[in-house]
C-alpha positions as CSV (number, residue, x, y, z in Angstrom):
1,X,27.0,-21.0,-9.6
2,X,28.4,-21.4,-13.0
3,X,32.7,-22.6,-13.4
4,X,34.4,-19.4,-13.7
5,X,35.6,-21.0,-17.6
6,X,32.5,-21.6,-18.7
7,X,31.5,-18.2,-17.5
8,X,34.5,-16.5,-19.3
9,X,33.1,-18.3,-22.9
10,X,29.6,-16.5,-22.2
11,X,31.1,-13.7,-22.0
12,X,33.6,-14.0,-25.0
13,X,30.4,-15.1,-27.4
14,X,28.2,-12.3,-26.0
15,X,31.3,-9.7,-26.7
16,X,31.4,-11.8,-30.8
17,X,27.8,-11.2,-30.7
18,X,27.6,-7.5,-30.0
19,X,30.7,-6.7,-32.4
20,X,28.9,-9.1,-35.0
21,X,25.5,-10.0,-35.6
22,X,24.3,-7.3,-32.9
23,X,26.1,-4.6,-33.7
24,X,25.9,-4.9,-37.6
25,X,22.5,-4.8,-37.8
26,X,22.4,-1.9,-35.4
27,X,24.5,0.1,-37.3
28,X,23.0,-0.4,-40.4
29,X,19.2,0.1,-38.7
30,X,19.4,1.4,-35.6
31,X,17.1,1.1,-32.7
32,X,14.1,2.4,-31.2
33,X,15.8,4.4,-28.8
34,X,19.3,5.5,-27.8
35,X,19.3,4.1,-24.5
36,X,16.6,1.7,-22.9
37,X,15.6,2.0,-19.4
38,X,13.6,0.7,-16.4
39,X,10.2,2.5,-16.2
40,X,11.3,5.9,-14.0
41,X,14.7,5.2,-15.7
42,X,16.5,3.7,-12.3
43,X,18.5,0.8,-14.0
44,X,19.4,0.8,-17.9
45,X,18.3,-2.2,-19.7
46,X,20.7,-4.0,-21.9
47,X,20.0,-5.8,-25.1
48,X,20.9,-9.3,-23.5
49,X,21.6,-10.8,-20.6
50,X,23.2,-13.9,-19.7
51,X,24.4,-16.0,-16.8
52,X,27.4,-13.7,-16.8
53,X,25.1,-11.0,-15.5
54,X,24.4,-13.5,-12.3
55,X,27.5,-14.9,-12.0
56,X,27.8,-14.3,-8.3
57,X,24.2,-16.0,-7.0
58,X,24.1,-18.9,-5.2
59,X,20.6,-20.3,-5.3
60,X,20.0,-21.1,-2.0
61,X,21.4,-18.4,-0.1
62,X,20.2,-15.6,-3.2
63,X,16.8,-17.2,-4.4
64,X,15.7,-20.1,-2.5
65,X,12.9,-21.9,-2.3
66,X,9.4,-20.5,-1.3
67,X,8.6,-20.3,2.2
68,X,12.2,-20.5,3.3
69,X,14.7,-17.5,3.2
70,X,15.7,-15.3,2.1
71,X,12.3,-15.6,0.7
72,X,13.1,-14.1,-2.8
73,X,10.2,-16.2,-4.1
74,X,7.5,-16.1,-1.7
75,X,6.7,-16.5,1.9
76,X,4.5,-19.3,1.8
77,X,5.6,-23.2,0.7
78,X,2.6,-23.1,-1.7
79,X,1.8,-19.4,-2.5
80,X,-0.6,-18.9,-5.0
81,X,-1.4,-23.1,-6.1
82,X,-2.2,-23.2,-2.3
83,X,-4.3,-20.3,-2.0
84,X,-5.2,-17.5,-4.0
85,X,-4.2,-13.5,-3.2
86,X,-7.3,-11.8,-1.1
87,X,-9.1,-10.1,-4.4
88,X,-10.0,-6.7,-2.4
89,X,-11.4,-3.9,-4.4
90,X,-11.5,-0.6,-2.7
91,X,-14.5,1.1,-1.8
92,X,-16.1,4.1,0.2
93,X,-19.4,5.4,-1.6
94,X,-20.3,8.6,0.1
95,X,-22.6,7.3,2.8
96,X,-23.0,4.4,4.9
97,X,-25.5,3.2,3.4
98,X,-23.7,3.2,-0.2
99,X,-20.6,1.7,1.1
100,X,-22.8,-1.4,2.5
101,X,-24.3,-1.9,-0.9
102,X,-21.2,-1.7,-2.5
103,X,-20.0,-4.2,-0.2
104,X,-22.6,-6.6,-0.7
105,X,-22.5,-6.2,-4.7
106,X,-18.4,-6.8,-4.1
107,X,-19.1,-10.1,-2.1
108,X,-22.0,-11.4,-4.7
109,X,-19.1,-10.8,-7.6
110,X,-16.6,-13.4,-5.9
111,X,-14.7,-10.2,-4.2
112,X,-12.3,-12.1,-1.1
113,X,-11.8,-9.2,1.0
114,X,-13.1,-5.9,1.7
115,X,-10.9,-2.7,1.2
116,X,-12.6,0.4,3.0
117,X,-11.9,4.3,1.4
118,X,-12.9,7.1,3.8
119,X,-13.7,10.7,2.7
120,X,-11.3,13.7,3.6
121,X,-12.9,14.7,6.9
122,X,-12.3,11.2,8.3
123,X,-9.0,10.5,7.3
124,X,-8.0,14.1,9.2
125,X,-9.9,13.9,12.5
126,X,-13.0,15.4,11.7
127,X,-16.9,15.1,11.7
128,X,-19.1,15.6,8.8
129,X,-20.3,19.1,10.5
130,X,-17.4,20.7,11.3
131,X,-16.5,23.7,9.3
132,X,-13.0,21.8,7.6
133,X,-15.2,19.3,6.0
134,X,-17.7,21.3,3.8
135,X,-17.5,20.6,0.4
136,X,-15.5,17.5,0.8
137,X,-18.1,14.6,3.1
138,X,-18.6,11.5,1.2
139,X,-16.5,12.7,-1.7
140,X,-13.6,10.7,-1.7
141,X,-14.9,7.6,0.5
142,X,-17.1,6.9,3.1
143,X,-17.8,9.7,5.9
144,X,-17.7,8.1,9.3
145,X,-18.5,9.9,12.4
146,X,-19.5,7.5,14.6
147,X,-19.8,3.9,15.3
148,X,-23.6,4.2,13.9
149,X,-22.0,4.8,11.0
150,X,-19.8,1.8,10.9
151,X,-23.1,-0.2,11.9
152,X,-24.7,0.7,8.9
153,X,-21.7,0.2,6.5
154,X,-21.1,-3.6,8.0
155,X,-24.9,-3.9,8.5
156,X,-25.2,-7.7,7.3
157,X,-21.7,-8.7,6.8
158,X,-20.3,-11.0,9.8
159,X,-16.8,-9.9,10.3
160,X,-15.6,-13.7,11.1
161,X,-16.3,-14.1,7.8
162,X,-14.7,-10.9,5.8
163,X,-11.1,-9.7,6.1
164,X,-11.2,-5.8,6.2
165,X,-8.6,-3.4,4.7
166,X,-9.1,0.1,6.2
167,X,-7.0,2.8,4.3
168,X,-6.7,5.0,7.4
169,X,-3.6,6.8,9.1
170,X,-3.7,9.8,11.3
171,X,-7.4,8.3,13.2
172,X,-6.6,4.8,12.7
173,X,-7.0,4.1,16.1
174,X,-10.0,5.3,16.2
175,X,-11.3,3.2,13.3
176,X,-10.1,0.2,14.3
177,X,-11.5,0.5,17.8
178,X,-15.3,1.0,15.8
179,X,-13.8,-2.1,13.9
180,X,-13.2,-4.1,17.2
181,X,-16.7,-2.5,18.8
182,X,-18.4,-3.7,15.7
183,X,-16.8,-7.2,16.6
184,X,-18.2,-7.5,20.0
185,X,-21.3,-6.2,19.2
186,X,-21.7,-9.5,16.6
187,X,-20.4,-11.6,19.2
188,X,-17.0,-12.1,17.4
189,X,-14.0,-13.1,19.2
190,X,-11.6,-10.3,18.7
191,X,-9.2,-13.2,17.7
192,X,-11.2,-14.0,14.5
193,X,-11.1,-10.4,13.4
194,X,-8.8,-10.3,10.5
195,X,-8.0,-7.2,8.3
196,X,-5.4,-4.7,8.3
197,X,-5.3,-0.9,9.2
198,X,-2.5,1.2,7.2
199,X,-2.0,3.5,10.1
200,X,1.6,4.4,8.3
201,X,1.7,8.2,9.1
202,X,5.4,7.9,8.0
203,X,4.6,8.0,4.1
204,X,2.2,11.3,4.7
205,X,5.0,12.9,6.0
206,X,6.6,12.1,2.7
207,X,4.0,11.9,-0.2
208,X,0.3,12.7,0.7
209,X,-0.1,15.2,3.8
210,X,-2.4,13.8,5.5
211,X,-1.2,14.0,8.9
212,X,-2.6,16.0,12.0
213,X,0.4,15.5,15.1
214,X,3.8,15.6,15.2
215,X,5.5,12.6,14.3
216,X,6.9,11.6,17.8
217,X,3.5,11.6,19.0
218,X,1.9,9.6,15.8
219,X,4.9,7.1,16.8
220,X,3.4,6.2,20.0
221,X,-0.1,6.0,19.0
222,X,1.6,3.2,16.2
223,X,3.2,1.5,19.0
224,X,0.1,1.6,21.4
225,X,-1.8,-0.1,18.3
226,X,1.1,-2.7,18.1
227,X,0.9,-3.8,21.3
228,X,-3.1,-3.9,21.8
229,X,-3.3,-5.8,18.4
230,X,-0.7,-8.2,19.6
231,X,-2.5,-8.7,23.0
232,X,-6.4,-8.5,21.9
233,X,-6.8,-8.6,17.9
234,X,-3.4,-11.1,17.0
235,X,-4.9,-11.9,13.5
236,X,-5.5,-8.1,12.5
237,X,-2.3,-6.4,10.4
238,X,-1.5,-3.5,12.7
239,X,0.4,-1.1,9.7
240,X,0.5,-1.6,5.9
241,X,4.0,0.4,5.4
242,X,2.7,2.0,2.0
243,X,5.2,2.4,-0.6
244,X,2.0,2.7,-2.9
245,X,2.1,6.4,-2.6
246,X,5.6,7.0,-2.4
247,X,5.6,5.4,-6.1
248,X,2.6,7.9,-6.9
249,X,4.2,10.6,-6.0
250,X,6.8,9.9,-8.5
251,X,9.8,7.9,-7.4
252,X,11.6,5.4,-8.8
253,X,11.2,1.0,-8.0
254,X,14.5,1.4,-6.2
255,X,13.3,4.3,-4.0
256,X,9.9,3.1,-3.6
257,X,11.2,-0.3,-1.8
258,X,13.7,1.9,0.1
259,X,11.9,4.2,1.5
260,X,9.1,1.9,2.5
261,X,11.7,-0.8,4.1
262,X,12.9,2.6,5.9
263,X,9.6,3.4,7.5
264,X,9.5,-0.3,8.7
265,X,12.7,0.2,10.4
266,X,11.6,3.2,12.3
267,X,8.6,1.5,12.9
268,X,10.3,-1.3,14.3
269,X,12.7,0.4,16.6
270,X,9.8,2.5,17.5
271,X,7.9,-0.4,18.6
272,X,11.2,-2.0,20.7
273,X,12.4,1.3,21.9
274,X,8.8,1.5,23.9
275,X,9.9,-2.3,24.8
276,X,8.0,-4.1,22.9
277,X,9.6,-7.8,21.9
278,X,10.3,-7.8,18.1
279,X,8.7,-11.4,17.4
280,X,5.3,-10.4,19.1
281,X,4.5,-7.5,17.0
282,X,6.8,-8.0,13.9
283,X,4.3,-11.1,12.8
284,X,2.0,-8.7,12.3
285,X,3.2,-6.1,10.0
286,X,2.4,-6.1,6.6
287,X,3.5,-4.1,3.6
288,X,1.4,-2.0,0.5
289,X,3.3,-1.6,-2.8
290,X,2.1,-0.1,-6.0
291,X,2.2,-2.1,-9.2
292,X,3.1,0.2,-12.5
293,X,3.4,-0.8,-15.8
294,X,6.8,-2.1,-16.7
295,X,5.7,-5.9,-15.5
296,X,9.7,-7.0,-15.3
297,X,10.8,-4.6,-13.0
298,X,7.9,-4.9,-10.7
299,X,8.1,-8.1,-10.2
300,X,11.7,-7.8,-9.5
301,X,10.6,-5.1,-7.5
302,X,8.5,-7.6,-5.1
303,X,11.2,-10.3,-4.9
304,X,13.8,-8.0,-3.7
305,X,11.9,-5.9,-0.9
306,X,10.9,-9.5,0.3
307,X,14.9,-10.8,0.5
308,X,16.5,-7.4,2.1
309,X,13.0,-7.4,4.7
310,X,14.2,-10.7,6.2
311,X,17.5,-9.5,5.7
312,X,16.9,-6.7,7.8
313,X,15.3,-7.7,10.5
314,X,17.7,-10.8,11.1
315,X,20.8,-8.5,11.3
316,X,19.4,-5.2,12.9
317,X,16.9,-6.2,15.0
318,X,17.6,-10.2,15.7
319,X,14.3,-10.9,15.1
320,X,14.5,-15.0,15.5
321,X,10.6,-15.7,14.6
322,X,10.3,-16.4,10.9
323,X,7.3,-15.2,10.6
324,X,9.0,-12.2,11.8
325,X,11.1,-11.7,8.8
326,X,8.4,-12.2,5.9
327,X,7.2,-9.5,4.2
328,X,3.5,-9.8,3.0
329,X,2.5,-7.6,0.7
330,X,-0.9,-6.1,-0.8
331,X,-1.0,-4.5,-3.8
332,X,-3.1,-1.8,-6.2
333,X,-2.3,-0.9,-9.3
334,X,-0.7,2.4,-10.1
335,X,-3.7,4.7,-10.0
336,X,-1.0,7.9,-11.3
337,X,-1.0,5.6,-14.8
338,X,-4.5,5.8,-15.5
339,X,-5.6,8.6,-18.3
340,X,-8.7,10.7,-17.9
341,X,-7.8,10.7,-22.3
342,X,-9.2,7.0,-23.8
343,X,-9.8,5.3,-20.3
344,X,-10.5,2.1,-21.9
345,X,-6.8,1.6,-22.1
346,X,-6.8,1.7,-18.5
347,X,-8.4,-1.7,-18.3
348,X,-5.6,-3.3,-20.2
349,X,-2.7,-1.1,-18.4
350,X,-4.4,-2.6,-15.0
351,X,-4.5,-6.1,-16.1
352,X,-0.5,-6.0,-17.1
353,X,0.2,-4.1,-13.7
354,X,-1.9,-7.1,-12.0
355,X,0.0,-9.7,-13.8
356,X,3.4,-8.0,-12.6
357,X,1.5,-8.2,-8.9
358,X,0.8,-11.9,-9.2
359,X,4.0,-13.0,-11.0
360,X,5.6,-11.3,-7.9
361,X,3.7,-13.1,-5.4
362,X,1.5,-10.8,-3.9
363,X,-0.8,-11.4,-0.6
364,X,-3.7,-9.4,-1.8
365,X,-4.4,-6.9,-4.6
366,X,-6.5,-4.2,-5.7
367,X,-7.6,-3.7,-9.3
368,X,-8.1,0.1,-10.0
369,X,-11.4,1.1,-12.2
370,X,-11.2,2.4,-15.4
371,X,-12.9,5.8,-14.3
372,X,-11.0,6.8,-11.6
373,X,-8.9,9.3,-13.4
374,X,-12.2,11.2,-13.3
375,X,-14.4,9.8,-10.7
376,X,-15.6,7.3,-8.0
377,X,-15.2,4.0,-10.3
378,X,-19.1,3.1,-11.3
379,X,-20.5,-0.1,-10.4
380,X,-19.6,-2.0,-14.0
381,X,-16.1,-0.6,-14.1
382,X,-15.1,-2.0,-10.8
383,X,-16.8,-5.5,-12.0
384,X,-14.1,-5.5,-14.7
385,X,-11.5,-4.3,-12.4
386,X,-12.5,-7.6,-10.4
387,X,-13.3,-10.0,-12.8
388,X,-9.6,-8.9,-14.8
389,X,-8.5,-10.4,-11.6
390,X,-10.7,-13.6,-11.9
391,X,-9.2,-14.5,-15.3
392,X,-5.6,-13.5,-14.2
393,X,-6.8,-16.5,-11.3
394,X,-8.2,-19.0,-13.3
395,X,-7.7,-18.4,-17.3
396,X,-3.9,-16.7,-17.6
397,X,-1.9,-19.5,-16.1
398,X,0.5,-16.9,-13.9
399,X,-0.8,-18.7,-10.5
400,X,-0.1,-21.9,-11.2
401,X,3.6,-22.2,-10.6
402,X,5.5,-20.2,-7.8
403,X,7.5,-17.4,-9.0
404,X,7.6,-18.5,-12.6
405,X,9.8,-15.7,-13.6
406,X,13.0,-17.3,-11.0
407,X,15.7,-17.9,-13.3
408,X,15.5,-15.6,-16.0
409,X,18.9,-13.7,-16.0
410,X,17.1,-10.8,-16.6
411,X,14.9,-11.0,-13.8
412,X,17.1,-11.6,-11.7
413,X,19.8,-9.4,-12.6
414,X,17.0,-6.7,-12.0
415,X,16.3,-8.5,-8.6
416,X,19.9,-8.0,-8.0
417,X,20.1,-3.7,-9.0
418,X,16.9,-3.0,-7.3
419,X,18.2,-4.3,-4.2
420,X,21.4,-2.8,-4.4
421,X,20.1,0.4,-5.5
422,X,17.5,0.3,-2.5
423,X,20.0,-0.5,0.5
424,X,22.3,2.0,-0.8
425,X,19.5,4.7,-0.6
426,X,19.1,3.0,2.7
427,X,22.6,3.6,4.0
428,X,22.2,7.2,3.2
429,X,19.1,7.2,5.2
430,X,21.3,5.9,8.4
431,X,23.9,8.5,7.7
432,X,21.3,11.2,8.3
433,X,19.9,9.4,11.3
434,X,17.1,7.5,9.6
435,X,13.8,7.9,7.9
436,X,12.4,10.3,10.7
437,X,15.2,13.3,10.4
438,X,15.4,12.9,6.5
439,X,11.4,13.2,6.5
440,X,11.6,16.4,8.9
441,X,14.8,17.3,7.0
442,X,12.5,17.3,4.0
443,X,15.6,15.2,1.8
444,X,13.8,12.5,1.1
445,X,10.7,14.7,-0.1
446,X,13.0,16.2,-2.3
447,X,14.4,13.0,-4.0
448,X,11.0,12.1,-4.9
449,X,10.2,15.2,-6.6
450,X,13.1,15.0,-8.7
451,X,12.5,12.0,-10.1
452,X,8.8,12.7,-10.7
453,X,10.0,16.4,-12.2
454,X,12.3,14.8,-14.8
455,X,9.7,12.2,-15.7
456,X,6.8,14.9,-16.1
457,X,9.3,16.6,-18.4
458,X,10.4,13.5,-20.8
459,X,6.2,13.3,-21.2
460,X,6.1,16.8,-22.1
461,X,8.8,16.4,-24.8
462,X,8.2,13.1,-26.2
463,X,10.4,11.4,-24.8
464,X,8.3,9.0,-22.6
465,X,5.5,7.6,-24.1
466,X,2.2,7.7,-22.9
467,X,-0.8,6.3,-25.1
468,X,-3.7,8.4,-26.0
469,X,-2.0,11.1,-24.4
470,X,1.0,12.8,-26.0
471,X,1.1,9.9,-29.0
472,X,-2.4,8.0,-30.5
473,X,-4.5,10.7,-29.4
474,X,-8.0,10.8,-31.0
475,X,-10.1,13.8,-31.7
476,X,-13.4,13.3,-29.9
477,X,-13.6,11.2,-26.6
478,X,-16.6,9.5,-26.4
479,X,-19.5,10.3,-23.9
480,X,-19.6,8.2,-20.6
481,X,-21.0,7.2,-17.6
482,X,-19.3,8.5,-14.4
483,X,-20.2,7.8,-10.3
484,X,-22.2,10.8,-9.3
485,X,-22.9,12.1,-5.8
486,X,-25.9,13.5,-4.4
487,X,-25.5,17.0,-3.6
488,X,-28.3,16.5,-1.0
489,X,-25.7,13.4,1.1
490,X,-23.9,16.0,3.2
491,X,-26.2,18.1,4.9
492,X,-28.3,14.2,5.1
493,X,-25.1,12.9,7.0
494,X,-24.9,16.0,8.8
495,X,-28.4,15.4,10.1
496,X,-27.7,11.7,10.6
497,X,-24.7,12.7,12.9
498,X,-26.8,15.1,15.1
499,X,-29.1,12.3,15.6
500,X,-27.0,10.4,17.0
501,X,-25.4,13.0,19.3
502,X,-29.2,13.7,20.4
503,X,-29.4,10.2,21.3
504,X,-26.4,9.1,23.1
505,X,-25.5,9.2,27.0
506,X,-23.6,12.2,27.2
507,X,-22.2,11.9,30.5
508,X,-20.9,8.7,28.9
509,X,-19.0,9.8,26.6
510,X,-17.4,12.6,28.8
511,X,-16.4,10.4,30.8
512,X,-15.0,7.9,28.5
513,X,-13.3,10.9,26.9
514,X,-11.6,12.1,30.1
515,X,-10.6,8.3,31.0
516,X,-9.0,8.2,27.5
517,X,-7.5,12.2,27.9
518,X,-5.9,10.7,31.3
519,X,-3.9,7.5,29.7
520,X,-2.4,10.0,26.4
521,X,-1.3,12.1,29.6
522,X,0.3,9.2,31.1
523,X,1.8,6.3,29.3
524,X,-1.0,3.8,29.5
525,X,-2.0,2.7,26.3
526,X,-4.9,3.8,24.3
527,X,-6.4,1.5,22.5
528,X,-8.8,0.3,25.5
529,X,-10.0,3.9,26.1
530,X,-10.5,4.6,22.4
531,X,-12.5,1.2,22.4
532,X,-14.4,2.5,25.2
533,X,-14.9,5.9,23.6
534,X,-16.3,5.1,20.1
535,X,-19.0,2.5,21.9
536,X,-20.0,5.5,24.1
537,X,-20.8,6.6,20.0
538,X,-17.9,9.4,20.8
539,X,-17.4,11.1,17.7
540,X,-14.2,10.4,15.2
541,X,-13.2,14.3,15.6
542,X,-14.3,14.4,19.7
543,X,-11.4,11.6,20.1
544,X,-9.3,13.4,17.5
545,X,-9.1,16.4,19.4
546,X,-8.1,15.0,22.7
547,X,-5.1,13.7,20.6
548,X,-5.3,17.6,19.3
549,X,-5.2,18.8,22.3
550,X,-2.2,16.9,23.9
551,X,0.1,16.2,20.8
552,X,-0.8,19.3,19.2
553,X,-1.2,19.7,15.1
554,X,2.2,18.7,12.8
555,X,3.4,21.9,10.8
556,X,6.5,21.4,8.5
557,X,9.6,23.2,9.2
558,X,8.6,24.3,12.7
């Protein structure tokens, strides 16, 4: 902390220096803009900042070193001169088949970690042939039925190798359980199986829909993953709390962090309230934030969701474990940035969002394609994706000192706002008896589109600039290669799923299915019976519906 008198003279010369040589020059020339602001416009930005602007911090309780709390600038001693971030670029190609060759192609590029897209059908419950999913199987990732089809798509890849990200919510028990299936089937000690399952039904409440039960019920299928993770699979990341698509559906830094902590918190005292010990499950939470362009105030971003976490769960849930109060984090770049209008520019808008990823000490981190305003990313966009990562490794420099950007009053005066705007958003959360009742209530829905409303109208005006969209536009775009899908895949992986059906032990799977209809009836957990399910080749939408069935299907405002 600076003496009080020294911190009165930095504020006297900054006060000279806006009357004089500041504020002279901009009332003879102006500026660029009236008033500056943070990328959705949450904290104004001022010409200059000094250490007036953190004259409260004390290092070691405020910043601190990495690996120790708060955490501010990382969660490991080493971070990224120790060990790289997992380079995991997302993929689902239509088929089985295509996924695996993707994979493959990923690994044989340098790629770290996998990070596994599923089409519509799967992500809601249902199979390739039901009547939902026609028009949409394969189209926007992988279709998986059955555990055949997760045979094929890790067809040559040992799992005690490969960590696995699966972007999967409303089934992800299901998919983890083919995931687990797929373990002992290669012989793999469930305790090497590492990877992470978003399973964060919270944030489709909020921003993408994609939900089938009521939340009460999605919260004990969560918890039921919790505790079977922390019992069988301990080095697998039961949730990614996902403020990605909170941040794509248009909110602000501040909101995205809050919200996301917010879900963690219900998670948590989900988890404890169906008396689970915080420091067996907690260890294995992880977070998913989105990375947009404005490389300051992500960063900032990171480094103050990673204090108030460990804040957080020391003084509301007494979590003593500190593994317990670290927030690990993957990343992807913001995929609501990229322009279908000059998508070259996306290549250099994802290598600053990575470098805001990196500077703020990411775990992992996806690199979006250039293409995927418009399509499935084709196989030499995604190489550039990953290789931008590569040189942000190994050419930039960013990795090779631990939060670099620690000390810049800037930085850390935006450290300082997003937090403060965050827990306030956080206390208004607890006033309308947290993140559950203002989802149902639809209030935190609605804060959201407000932000994105007003953004989508300073675009429309002008205001906001986006390039090669409403400024540096050209006339003609040139031609290019997109990611096409076979028309012929889904009636192929309708035919591959009746296969399979032909094939199996019914009685089997009826059986298993009952077992598993019994233990959602009771309060034994589920995860075993799933397990047992899915290696009876029960389909994804067979053990959907008993959920169905029980839980019943989510409808908004009933």
């Amino acid at each position: 902390m600076y003496d009080p008198d020294e911190l009165d003279a930095i504020r006297e010369a900054k006060e000279s220096w806006e009357a004089g040589t500041y504020g002279e020059t901009v009332d003879r020339f102006g500026e660029r803009k009236e008033t500056f602001t943070t990328d959705t416009g949450g904290q104004a930005v001022d010409p200059l900042y000094t250490p007036a602007d953190v004259a409260d911090h004390d290092y070691r309780e405020d910043v601190g070193n990495p690996g120790e709390e708060p955490y501010t600038r990382g969660v490991y001693s080493t971070m990224h001169r120790g060990r790289l971030w997992t380079m995991r670029q997302y993929a689902g190609m239509g088929t089985a088949a295509e996924t695996n060759e993707r994979f493959n192609y990923l690994i044989d590029q340098g790629s770290s970690g996998l990070s596994m897209a599923f089409d519509l059908p799967t992500q809601m419950g249902y199979d390739s042939d039901a009547a939902m999913a026609e028009g949409e199987v394969g189209r926007s990732g992988v279709a998986i039925d059955t555990l055949d089809d997760f045979e094929t798509v890790f067809g040559g890849i040992p799992l005690d190798e490969v960590s696995t990200s699966m972007t999967i919510n409303a089934p992800a028990g299901v998919l983890l359980a083919m995931y687990v299936a797929m373990g002992d089937e290669q012989g793999v000690p469930r305790e090497q199986l590492r990877g992470t399952i978003q399973n964060d039904i919270m944030k489709e409440y909020i921003a993408r829909n994609l939900y089938i039960y009521p939340p009460e019920h999605s919260m004990r299928l969560i918890t039921d993953i919790f505790e079977f993770c922390a019992a069988e699979v301990p080095n697998f990341n039961t949730i990614s709390i996902s403020g990605y698509h909170i941040r794509e559906a248009g909110s602000t830094a501040a909101q995205e962090v809050a919200f996301t902590l917010g879900n963690g918190i219900e998670y948590v005292q989900a988890a404890i309230d169906a008396g689970l010990d915080v420091d067996d499950f907690a260890p294995q939470l992880s977070f998913f934030f989105n990375a947009h362009n404005n490389i300051f105030e992500e960063a900032a971003k990171f480094r103050a969701a990673r204090r108030m976490w460990a804040q957080i769960m020391e003084e509301r849930f007494n979590a003593e474990n500190p593994k317990s109060k670290q927030l690990k984090f993957h990343t992807q770049t913001g995929g609501s940035t990229l322009t279908a209008q000059q998508i070259e520019n996306n290549v250099v808008r994802v290598a600053y969002q990575a470098l805001a990823a990196v500077l703020g000490g990411t775990q992992s981190l996806h690199t979006n394609g250039k293409d995927e305003a418009l399509a499935l990313p084709t196989e030499q966009s995604v190489r550039t994706a990953l290789r931008t990562q590569q040189i942000l490794a190994h050419e930039s420099g960013a990795a090779d000192t631990i939060d670099p950007l620690a000390g810049s009053y800037y930085v850390e005066s935006l450290t300082d706002g997003i937090e403060e705007d965050a827990f306030e958003i956080l206390e208004e959360v607890d006033r309308r008896d947290g993140m559950l009742e203002a989802v149902k209530s639809q209030w935190v829905q609605r804060q959201i589109q407000d932000v994105a409303f007003d953004r989508q109208e300073e675009i429309e005006e002008s205001e906001r600039i986006i390039v090669g969209v409403n400024e540096y536009e050209v006339d003609e775009e040139p031609e290019m290669d997109l990611e096409e899908l076979d028309p012929e895949q889904e009636q192929a992986q309708r035919e591959r799923l009746a296969e399979v059906k032909a094939d199996r032990d019914g009685d089997a799977v009826d059986d298993a299915l009952a077992s598993l209809r019994e233990a959602v009836r009771g309060s034994e957990n589920v995860m075993p019976h799933i397990v047992d399910a899915v290696k009876a080749y029960a389909t994804v939408q067979e053990v959907s519906d008993v959920f169905r069935d029980e839980f019943g299907e989510y409808k908004p405002g009933r």
